[in-house]
N, C-alpha and C positions, 0 to 999 in steps of 0.2 A: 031505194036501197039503203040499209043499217050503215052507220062509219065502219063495225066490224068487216060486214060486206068485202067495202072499200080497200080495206086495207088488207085482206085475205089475195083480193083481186090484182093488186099493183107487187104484193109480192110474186104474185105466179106470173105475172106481165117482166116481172125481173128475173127471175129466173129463167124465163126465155132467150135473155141477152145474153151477150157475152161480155164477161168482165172479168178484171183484171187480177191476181192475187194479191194486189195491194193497191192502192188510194193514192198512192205517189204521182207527180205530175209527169210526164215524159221530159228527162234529164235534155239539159241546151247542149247544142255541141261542144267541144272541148279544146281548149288549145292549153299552149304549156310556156312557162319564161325559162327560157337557156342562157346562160351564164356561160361564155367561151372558156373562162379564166380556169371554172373546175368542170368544166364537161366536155371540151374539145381541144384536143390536140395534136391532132392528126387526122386528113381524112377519113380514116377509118372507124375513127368515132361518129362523125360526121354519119357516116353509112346506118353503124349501127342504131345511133338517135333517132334516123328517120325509118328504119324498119319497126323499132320499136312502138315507134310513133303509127307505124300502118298496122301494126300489130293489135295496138289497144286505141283504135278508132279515134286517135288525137288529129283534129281537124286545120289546126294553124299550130304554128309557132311562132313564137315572140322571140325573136334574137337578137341581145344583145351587141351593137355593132361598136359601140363605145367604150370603155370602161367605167365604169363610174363611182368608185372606192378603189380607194390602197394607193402607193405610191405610181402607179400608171395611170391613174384616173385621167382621161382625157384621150387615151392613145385608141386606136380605133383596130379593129377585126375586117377594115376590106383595104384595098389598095388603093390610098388618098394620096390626092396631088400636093395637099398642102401639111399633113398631119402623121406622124409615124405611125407604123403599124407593129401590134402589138403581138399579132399571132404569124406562125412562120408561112401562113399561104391566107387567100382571101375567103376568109370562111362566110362571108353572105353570099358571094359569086357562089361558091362551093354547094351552100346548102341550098340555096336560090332553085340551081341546078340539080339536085336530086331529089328536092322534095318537091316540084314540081312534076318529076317523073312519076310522082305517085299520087299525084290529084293532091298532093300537103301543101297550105297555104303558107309560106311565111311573110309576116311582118317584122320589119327594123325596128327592132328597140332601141329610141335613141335617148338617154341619159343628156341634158343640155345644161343647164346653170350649174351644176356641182362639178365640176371639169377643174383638177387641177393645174392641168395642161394648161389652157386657157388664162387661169388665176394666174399664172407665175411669168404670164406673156405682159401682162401690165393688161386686163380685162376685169380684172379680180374687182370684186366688192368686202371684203373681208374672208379671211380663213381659206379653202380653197373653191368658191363659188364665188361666178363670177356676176358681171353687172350687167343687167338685161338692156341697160339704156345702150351700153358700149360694146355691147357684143355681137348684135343683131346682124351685124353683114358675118360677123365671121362663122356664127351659125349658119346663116342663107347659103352659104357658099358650103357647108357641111352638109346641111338637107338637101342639097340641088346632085349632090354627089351623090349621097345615097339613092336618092330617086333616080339618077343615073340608069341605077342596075337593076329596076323593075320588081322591085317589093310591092308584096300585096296590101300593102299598108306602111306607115310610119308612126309608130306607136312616142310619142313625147312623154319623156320621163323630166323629175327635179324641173318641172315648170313652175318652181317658187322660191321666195325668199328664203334663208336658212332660219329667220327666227321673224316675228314682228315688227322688229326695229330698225335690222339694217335696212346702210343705205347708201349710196353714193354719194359724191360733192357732188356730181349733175343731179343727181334727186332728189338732195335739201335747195340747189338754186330754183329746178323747177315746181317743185313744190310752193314755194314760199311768193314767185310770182303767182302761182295756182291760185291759191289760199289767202295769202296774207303774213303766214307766221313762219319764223326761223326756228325751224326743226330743232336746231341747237340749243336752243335757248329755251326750249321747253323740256320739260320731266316725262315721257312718253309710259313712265311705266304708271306714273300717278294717271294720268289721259287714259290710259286702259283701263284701271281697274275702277275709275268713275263713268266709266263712259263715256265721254265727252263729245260735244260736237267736232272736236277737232281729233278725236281718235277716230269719229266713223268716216270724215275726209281726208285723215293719212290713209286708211285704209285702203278708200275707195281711189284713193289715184295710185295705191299700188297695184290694185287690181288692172287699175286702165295700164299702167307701162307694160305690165305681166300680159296683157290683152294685144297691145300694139305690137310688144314681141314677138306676140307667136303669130299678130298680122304678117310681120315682115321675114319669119322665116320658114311658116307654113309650105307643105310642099305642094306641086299647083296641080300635080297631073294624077296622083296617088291618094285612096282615102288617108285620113290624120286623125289620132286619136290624141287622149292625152291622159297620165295615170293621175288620181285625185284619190287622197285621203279623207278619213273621215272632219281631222283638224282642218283639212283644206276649205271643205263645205263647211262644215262649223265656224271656221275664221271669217267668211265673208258675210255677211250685212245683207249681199244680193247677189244674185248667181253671176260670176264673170263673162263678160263680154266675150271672151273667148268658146265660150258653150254654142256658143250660135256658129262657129265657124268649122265645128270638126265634125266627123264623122261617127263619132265613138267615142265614147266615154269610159277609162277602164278606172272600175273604184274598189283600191287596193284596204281587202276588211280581213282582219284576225277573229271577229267573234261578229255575232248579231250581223249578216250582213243584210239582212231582210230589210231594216230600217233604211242601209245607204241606199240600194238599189232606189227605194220606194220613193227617197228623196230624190235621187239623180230623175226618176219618170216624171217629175212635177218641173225638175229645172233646166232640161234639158228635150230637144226633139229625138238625140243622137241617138242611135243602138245603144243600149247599157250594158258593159261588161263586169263582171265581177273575177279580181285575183286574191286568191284561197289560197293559204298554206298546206302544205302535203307533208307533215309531222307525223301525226299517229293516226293510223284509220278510222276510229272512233269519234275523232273532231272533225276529218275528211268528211266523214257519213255527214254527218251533223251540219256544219256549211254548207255542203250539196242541199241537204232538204229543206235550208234557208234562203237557199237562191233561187226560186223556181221561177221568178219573172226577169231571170238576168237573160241575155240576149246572148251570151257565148260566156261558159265556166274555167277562165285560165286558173292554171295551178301552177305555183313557186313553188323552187327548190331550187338547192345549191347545186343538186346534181342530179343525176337522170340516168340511173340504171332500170336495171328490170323490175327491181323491188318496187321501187317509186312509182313506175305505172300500173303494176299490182296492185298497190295500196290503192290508185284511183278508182282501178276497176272491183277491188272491193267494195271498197266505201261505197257505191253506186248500190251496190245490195244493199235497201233496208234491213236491219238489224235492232230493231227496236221493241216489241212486242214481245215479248220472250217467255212460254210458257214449257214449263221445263221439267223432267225429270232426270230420276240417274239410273244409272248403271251399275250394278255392283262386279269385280272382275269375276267371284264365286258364282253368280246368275248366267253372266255370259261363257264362263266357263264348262258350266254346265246344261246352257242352250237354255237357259231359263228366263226368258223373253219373247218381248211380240212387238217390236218394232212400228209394223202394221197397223198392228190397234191401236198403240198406245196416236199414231198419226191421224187414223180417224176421230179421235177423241180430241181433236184441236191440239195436241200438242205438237210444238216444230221447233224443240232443242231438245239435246240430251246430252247430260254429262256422262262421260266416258274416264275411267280410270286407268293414267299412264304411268302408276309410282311413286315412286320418292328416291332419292338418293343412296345409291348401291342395290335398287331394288326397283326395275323398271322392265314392264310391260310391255315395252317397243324393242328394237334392236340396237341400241345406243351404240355408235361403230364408231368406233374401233374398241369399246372399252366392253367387252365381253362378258365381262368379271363383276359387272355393275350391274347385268341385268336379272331381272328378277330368279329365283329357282326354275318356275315354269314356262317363263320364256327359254332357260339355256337348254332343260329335260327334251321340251317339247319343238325346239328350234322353229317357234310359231313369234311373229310380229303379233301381237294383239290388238295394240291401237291401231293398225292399220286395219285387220278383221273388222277392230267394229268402227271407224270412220266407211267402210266399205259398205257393212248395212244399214248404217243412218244414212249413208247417201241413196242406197237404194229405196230406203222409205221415206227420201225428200226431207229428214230432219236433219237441221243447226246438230254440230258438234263442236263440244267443248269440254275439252282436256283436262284435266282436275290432278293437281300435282300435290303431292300431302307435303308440307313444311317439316314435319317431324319424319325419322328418322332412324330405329335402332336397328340396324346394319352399322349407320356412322355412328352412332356413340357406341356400337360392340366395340367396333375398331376405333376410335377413340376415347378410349372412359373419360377424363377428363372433361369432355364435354357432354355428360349428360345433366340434366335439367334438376336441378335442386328445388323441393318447395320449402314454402313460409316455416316450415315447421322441422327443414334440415332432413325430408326425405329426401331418396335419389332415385330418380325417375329414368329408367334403363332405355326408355321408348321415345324420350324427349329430348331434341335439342337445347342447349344452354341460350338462352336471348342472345346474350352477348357474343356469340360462335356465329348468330347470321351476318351481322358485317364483318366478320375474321376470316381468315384464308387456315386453315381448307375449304369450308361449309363452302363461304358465300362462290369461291368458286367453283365447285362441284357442283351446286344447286344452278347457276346462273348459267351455267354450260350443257349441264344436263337438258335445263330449260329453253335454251336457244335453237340446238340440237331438236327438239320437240318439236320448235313453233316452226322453222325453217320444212323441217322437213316433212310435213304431216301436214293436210290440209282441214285444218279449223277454226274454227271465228275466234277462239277466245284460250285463254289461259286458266284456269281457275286454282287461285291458288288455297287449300284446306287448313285446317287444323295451326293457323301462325298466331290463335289466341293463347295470350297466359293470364292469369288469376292467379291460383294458387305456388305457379313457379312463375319465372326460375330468380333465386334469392341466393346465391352463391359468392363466394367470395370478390372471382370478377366482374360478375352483374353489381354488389356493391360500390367498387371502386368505378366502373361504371356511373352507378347512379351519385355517388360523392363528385364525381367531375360536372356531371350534368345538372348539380346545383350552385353547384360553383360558381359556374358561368352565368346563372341567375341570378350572381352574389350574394351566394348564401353556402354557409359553412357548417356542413355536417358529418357526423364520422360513422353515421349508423344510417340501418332503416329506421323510417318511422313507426313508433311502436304503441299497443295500448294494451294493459296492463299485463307489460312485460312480451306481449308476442307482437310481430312482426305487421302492420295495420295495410294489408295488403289493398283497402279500398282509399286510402291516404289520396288526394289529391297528386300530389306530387310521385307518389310511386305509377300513377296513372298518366303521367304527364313523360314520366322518362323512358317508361315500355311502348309509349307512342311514338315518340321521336326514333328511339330504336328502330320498330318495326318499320316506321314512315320511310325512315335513310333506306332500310334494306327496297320497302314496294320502289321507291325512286327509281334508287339505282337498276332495279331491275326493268321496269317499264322502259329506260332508255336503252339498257341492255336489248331488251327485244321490239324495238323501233324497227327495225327494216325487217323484221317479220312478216310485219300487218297482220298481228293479233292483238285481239283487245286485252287487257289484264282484268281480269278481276279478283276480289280477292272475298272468302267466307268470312262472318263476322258473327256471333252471339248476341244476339239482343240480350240488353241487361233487363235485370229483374226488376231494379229501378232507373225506369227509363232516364229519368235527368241525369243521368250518366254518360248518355251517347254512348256506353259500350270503352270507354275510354277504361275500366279497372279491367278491362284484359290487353292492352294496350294499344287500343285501335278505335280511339275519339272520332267519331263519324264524320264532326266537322274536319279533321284534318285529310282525314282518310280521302272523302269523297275528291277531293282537290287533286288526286297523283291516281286512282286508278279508274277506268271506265266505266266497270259494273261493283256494287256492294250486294254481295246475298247472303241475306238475312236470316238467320237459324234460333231456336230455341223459342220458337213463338205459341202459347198456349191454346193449341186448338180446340182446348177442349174451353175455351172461354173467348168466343169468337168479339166482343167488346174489348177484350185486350188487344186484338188487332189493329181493330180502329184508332186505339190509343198509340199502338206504334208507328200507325200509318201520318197519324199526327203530329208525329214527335218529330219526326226527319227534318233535318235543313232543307233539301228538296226531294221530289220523288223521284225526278226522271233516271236517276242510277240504281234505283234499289229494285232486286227481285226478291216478295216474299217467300221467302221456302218453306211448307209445312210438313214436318215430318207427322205423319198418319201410321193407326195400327187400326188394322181392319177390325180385331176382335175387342177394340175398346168406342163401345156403343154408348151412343150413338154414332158411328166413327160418320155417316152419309152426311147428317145435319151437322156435324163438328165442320168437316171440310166446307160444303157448299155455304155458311153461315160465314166461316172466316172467308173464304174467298169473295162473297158476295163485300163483304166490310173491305176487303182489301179494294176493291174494282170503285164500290161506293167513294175513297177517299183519294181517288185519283191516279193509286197505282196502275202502273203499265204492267205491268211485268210480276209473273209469281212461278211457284214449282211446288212438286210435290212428292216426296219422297218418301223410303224408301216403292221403287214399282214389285216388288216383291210381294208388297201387301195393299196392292194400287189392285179390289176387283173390280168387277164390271160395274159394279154398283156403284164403288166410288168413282170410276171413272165419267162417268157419264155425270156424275156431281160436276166434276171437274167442266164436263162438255155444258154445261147449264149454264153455269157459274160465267162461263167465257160467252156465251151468248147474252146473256144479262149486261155483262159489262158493255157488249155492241148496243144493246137497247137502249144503255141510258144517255145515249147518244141524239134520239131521233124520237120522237110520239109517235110515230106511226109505229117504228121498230119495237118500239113499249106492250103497243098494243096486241103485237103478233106473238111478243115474249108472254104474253099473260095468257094466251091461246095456246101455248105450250107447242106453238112449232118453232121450237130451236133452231132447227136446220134451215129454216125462211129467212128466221133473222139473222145469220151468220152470212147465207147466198145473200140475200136483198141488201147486206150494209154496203158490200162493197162497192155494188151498182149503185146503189145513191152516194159512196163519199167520192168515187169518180165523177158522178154528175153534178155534185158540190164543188165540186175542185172546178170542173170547166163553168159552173156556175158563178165560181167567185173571181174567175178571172175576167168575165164579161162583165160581173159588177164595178171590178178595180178598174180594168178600161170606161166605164159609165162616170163612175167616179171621178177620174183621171179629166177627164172631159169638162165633165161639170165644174169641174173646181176650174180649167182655164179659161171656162165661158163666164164664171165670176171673175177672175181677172180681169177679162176682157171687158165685160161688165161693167166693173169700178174705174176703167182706163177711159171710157164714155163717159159716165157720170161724172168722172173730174173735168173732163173739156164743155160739159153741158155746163159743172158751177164753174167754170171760166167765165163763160159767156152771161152767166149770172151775175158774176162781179160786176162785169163791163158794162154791165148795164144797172151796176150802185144798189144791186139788191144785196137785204141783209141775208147771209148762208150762215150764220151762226150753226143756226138748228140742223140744217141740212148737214155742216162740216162734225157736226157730233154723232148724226145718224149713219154719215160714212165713215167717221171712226168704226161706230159699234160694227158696223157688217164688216170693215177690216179686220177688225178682231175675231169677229167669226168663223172670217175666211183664213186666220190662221189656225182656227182651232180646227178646221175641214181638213186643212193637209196634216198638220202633228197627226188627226185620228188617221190618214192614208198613208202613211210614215209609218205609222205603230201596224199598220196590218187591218184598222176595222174600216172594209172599204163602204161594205152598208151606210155604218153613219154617215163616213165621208160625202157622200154620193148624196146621200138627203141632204145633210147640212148646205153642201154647195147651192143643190136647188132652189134652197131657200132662199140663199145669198145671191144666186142670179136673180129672184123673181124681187127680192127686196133691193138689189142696185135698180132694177128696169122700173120700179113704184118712184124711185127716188128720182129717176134719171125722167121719168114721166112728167112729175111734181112740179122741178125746178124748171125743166121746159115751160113747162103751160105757163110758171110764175114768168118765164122770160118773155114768153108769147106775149101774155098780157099788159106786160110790160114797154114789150115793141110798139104793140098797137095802143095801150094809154099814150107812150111819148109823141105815136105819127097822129092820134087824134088830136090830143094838145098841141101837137104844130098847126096840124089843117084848121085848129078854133082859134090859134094866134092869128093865122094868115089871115083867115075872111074876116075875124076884128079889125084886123091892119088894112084888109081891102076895102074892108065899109067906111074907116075913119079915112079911109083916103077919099072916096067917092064922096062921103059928107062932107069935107075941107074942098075937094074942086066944085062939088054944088055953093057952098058960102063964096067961093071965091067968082063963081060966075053971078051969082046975086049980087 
């Protein structure tokens, strides 16, 4: 049978199966960190946390029973014998008891060494943290309490020093009998930054007190976990003594958590937890599909309403592939759309138009008077209409709000848009009017209003580029202050010969900042929405620009909102794409968007040619617009094009692509990236293994060159050969840290089969060595026996 054959055959064998709409791993269960201080204050909250909590399938809670910042730090949330209580009833008895009534696990979060309370009792070690050597009974006597009241855990928080340095008088006296050296009388910060032998042994006996600590206040009858940062593993030399004692490990990451987890599976037996910030959904998403080997996904937050558990249960939706068209409101108006098709065609977003300011497409309530003509004529909600039939054709909806304006500059002339050249643009906002009140609050209100009440992924914001405006008196005085501040003193724009140099660096530089302040403020504006921002940008003509001379520098840009989509891209020259595709600081935020016109031919090969270039240079994510003039012909470009992109994934999928069954290779990816995904977690476990059978390995091989010494054989060679595999075996785990478990997995086996050669070697030289020294005795002895039997034969002659 041909490879063609073959590969015809295992597509139709996949197709058989069932699989999944996405490659995503199955999400770990979920638990949450509560904070009493801003989220409980009366039973009834208490109620509602845990409904909401059985609501959106949240499996444990972590609750705060301590305080551990502000002027309380130390005071405690249950009913202690020895320690005041902070809140007006015992909220772990409280929650204990009702989220157990709903199958809700809670664990004690207990906050221990940052205790003001404690610091101020004479425990202190500096500032308000206390000393782990003189604290130890009076925490054991706090964890014995807690475990009292039958928590399903005890979660250890602040199990560290406040900085590298501090320390106690008991921990420079013990030390220095330790060691040898008075802590005092050395420079610690010079010892860090050389390394020194005497900084990896302050280290390592802070670790041991920090170890003995949590020996003697561990609780005895309850799992114990304990939280670790990324500085905490980074700080140590070698994994703490304490890892071997608890049950769970929770390692608290803001970005990249794929690395900690992957290091905690190498230094640790315990479960590994990972705690996530619950900020904006777009980073939420993004953590979750960084954690797929964590062992339960806790999520922080100051507080815990409904919003909050939204955002998690969003985020859990990937959101990432995004291919997209629009909507025009005149199409849908006039029923001139196909939802349907455009869905079989692989598309799964659509942009939907909700307005602009005093001119809006939804029912904006209470303010009447703001919404659009055809909204008030027709007393019809629109964006609700069409959120209704993208959900009924299973497509992504995303909101598209135009930044411009003329309803607000009719009724405010003053603010309409001035260009380079001292026209006045009736239809445009003034720059300088989006951070000013009225705009910024009419726009940000309007838009919160949208995101709150409408259910869609994202925001899009249109039309907030300027080039040839706005150049007005206050946009000047504007830009005078905003170089000011640069230290530099100017009383004009900059000009060349005689007009206004509107591609000036510096004029590019202050319509950034401009716009940047407004996307800011607004993204935190609609934070408890859980929608993404994004905002339209122009590609510049000369890309070394970033797009920065219409005031929206991509490197700044990409840093405040979630998506950039990308407009004005020459499709009729599909090598410029590649060149933009190139240009970008990274890819993972950009949608390319190609505006197409059916009756400009080649329009099939313009599109499928740019798209192909866009997929070739890494892009995720594209659109195509306007669907007006999206026909069959070009659609199915579009369905090619996205199936191409699946192919250059896989050989085999390549193969099927060049067969021109599209639809195999689009069916057949996903059933092989689910079978890759349980494939690479078999390998990471393999992996995982092998590198501690190397461990184990080199922990042999050093008590075999023990026994080597003992018996005055030279190990020079040998002690360099197990350097070199030590080094190896560090570069095995960095590549299982970073994610590449393959290599890891080979290198380690290597490193096992190369300690068991070594570990073989220096045996045998021992061997040899045993048996030369007991033959060399047994030919000393019988010389000694003969010389004896020849002197008592002389002596009997």
């Amino acid at each position: 049978m041909n490879r063609t054959a073959i590969v015809l055959l295992t597509a139709c064998v996949f197709l058989l199966l069932p699989y999944p709409s996405s490659a995503l791993p199955t999400a770990a269960p979920q638990g949450i960190m509560v904070r009493p201080q801003s989220t409980i204050q009366t039973k009834e909250d208490v109620n509602t946390l845990i409904n909401l909590c059985e609501e959106f399938r949240i499996s444990t809670i972590f609750l705060m029973v301590k305080q551990d910042t502000g002027p309380e730090s130390g005071l405690v949330y249950y009913t202690s014998a020895r320690i005041p209580r902070i809140s007006n009833f015992d909220v772990l008895s409280y929650t204990l008891q009702k989220a157990h009534e709903k199958n809700i696990k809670v664990h004690a979060w207990l906050p221990l060494l940052y205790d003001k309370n404690a610091s101020e009792t004479g425990l202190g070690i500096g500032g308000d943290w206390a000393d782990p050597l003189q604290s130890a009974s009076y925490y054991s006597t706090l964890v014995r309490e807690v475990e009292a009241l039958e928590p399903d855990g005890i979660l250890i928080d602040y199990l560290r020093f406040p900085d590298d340095f501090s320390s106690s008088s008991q921990m420079r006296i013990d030390f220095k009998q330790e060691s040898g050296y008075d802590i005092e009388s050395v420079d610690l910060f010079s010892e860090k930054e050389r390394n020194t032998q005497l900084w990896s042994q302050w280290i390592a006996y802070r670790q041991q007190v920090l170890s003995q600590f949590f020996e003697a206040v561990k609780p005895e009858e309850v799992p114990a976990g304990v939280i670790v940062t990324p500085e905490d593993v980074q700080r140590s030399n070698s994994e703490p003594e304490f890892f071997s004692m608890v049950n769970f490990v929770a390692a608290q990451s803001d970005q990249e958590p794929s690395s900690l987890i992957n290091r905690l599976t190498l230094s640790v037996e315990a479960e590994t937890y990972v705690i996530l910030p619950n900020h904006y959904v777009s980073e939420v998403r993004q953590l979750i599909s960084e954690s797929a080997y964590a062992d339960l996904l806790i999520f922080d937050s100051d507080t815990w309403e409904e919003s909050d558990f939204q955002r998690i249960d969003k985020a859990e939706n990937p959101f990432t592939d995004v291919r997209m068209t629009r909507l025009s409101f005149i199409n849908f108006l006039n029923n001139q759309y196909d939802m349907e098709k455009w869905k079989s065609y692989e598309t799964n977003t659509i942009v939907l138009p909700a307005g602009h300011v005093f001119w809006t497409y939804f029912k904006y309530l209470p303010y009447k008077e703001k919404w659009s003509a055809y909204t008030q004529k027709y007393n019809r909600d629109y964006v609700e209409e069409m959120i209704f039939h993208s959900q009924n054709a299973e497509l992504y909806s995303v909101l598209e709000l135009d930044i411009q304006s003329e309803e607000y500059v009719t009724k405010y002339k003053d603010a309409a848009s001035i260009t380079y050249q001292w026209g006045v643009m009736r239809n445009r906002v003034c720059l300088t009017e989006l951070n000013d009140d009225p705009y910024k609050t009419e726009f940000f209100e309007m838009a919160r209003f949208l995101a709150d009440n409408y259910e869609a992924e994202a925001l899009l914001i249109t039309n907030i580029s300027y080039l040839e405006d706005c150049f007005c008196s206050d946009c000047l005085e504007s830009y005078i202050a905003f170089m000011l501040e640069k230290g530099i003193t100017v009383k004009d724009w900059p000009r060349q010969n005689g007009e206004i140099n509107i591609y000036d660096d510096t004029v590019g530089e202050w319509k950034t900042a401009q716009i940047t302040q407004f996307l800011k403020d607004l993204k935190e504006y609609l934070r408890g929405s859980n929608k993404e921002l994004w905002v339209e940008v122009p590609v510049s003509a000369d890309l070394d620009y970033a797009s920065s001379e219409y005031g929206l520098y991509l490197f700044e840009v990409e840093k405040i909102v979630d998506r950039i989509v990308l407009t004005n891209i020459d499709i009729t020259n599909p090598p410029h794409t590649e060149s933009v595709a190139k240009s970008l600081p990274t890819v993972e935020k950009y949608i390319l968007n190609f505006f197409i016109e059916s009756e400009q031919l080649p329009a099939r090969a313009y599109l499928f040619d740019s798209l192909k270039a866009a997929y070739a240079n890494e892009i995720e994510s594209v659109g195509v617009y306007p669907q007006s003039a999206l026909t069959d012909n070009l659609w199915s470009a579009f369905y090619i094009a996205y199936s191409y992109k699946l192919a250059l994934t896989d050989k085999g999928l390549m193969e099927i692509y060049t067969l021109g069954d599209y639809g195999s290779v689009i069916s057949t990816y996903f059933a092989l990236a689910e079978e890759k995904k349980e494939e690479e977690g078999q390998i990471r476990e393999r992996a995982r293994q092998n590198i501690k059978e190397a461990e184990r390995s080199h922990s042999r091989v050093l008590s075999t060159l023990e026994e080597a010494r003992g018996v005055d054989l030279n190990v020079t060679a040998f002690e360099m050969d197990i350097q070199d595999q030590l080094d190896s075996l560090s570069e095995a785990e960095q590549l299982f840290v970073e994610g590449n478990y393959q290599a890891a997995e080979e290198k380690a086996k290597v490193i096992v089969v190369e300690f068991s050669t070594l570990n073989g070697k220096i045996n045998k030289l021992v061997r040899e060595e045993r048996v030369k020294r007991i033959s060399s005795g047994v030919l000393i002895l019988v010389v000694f026996l003969l010389i004896m039997m020849y002197v008592r034969f002389k002596m009997r002659k």
